[in-house]
ZAMISE-116480 format. One record per residue: residue in one letter; x negated, y, z negated of N, C-alpha, C in turn. Coordinates in steps of 0.001 Angstrom, whole numbers, padded with zeros to 6 digits, always signed. Atoms other than C-alpha are relative to their C-alpha. Layout:
BEGIN
aXYZXYZXYZ
...
***
This chain:
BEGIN
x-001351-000323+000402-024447+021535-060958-000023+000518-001431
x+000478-000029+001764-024134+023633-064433+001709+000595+000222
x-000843+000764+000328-020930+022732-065655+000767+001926-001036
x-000109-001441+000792-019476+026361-067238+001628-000101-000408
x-001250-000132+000504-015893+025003-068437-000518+000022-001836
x+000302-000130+001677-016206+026216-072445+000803-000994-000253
x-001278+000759+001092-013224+024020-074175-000716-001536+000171
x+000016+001535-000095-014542+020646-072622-001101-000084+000012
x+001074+000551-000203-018081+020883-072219-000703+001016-000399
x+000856-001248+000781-019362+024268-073807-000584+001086+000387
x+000872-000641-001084-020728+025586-070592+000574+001639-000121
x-000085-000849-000390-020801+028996-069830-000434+000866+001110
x+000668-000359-001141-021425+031608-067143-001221+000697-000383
x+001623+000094+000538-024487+032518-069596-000944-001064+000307
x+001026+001066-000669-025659+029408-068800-000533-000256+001076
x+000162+000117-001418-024938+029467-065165-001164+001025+000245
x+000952-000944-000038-027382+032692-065228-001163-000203-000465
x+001477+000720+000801-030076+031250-067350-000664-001028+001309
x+000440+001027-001117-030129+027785-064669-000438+000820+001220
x+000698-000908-001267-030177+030754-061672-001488+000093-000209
x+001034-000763-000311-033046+032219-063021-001468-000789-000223
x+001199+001244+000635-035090+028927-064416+000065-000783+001525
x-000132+001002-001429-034199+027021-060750-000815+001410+000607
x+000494-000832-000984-035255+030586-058749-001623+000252-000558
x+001245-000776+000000-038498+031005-060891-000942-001437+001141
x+000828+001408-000662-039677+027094-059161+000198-000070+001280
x-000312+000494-001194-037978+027063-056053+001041+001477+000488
x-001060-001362-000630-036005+030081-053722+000845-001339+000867
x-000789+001367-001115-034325+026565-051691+000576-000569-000848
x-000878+000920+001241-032843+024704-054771+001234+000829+000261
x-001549-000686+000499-029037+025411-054915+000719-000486-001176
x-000722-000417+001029-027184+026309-057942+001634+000097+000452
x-001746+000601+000112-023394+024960-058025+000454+000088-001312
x-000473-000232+001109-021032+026297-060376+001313-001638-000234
x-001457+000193-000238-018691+023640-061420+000827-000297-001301
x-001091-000054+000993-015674+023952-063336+001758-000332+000369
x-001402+000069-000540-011851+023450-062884+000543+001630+000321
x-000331-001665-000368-011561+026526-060820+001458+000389+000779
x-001282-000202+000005-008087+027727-060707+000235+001415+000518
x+000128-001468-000171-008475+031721-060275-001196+000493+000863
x+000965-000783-000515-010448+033899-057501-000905+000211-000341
x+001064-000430+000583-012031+035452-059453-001090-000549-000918
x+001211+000542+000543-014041+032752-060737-001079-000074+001348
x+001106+000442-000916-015813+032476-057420-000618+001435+000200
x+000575-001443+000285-016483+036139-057877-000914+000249-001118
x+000905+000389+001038-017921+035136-061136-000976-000853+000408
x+000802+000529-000919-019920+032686-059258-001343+000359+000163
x+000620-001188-001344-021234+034837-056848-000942+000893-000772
x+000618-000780+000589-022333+037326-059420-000791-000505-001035
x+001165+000970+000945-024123+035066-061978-001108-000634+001091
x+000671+000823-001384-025883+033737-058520-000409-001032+000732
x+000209+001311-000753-024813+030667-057682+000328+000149+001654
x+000318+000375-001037-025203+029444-054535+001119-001049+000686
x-001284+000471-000190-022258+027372-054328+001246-000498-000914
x-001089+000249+001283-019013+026096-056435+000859-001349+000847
x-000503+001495-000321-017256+022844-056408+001617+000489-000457
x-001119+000234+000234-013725+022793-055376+001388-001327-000270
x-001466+001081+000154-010637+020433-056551+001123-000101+000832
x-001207-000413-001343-008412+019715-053720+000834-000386-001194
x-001261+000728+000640-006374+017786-056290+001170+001224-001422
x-000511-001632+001255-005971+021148-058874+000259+001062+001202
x-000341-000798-001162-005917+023810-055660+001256-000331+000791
x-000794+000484-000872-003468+021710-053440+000028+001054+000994
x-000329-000641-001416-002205+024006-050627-001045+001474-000241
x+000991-001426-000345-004479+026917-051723-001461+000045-000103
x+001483+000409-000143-007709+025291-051243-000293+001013+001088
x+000791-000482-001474-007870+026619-047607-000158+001265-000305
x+000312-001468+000901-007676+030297-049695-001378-000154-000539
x+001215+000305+000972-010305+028957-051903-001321+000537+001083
x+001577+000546-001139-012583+028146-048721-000195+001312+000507
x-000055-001324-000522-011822+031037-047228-001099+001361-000075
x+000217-000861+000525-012436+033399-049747-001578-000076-000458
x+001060+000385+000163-015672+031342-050899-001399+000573+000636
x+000575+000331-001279-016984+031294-047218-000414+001605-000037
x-000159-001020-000459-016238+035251-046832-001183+000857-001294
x+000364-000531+000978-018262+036144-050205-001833-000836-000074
x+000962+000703+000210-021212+033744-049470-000205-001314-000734
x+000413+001296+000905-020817+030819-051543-000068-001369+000842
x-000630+001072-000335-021063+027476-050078+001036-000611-001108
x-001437+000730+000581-018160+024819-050895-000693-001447+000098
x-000010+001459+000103-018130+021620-052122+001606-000452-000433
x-001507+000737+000198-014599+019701-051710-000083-001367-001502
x+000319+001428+000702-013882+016930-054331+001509-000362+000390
***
């Protein structure tokens, strides 16, 4: 899990790209999970393109537009993780 909320924990999606490429030089089977309080699409598009492998969603922050979330996740390649 690499943690890419800046304000609370410093993370970035520089980082998330660094962990891709330090996890893919040891292992092509390790998965890379973005997680952050993901609120906007287009973070799982950010995701996706830094090359994680999956992203951790908040039913409790999403509420009714999780099943969007999953959806959209599912349709772009990412696995899902519910919390």
């Amino acid at each position: 899990f690499i943690n890419t909320d800046s304000p609370a924990y410093g993370g970035d999606m520089t980082e998330l790209k660094s962990a891709v490429k330090a996890v893919r030089s040891v292992s092509e089977t390790a998965t890379v999970v973005l997680k952050d309080i993901v609120v906007d699409e287009i973070q799982l598009g950010l995701a996706k393109e830094a090359g994680a492998d999956g992203i951790l969603l908040m039913s409790a922050v999403l509420g009714p537009s999780l099943e969007n979330f999953l959806d959209l996740a599912t349709t772009i390649g990412l696995e899902t993780i519910v919390e």
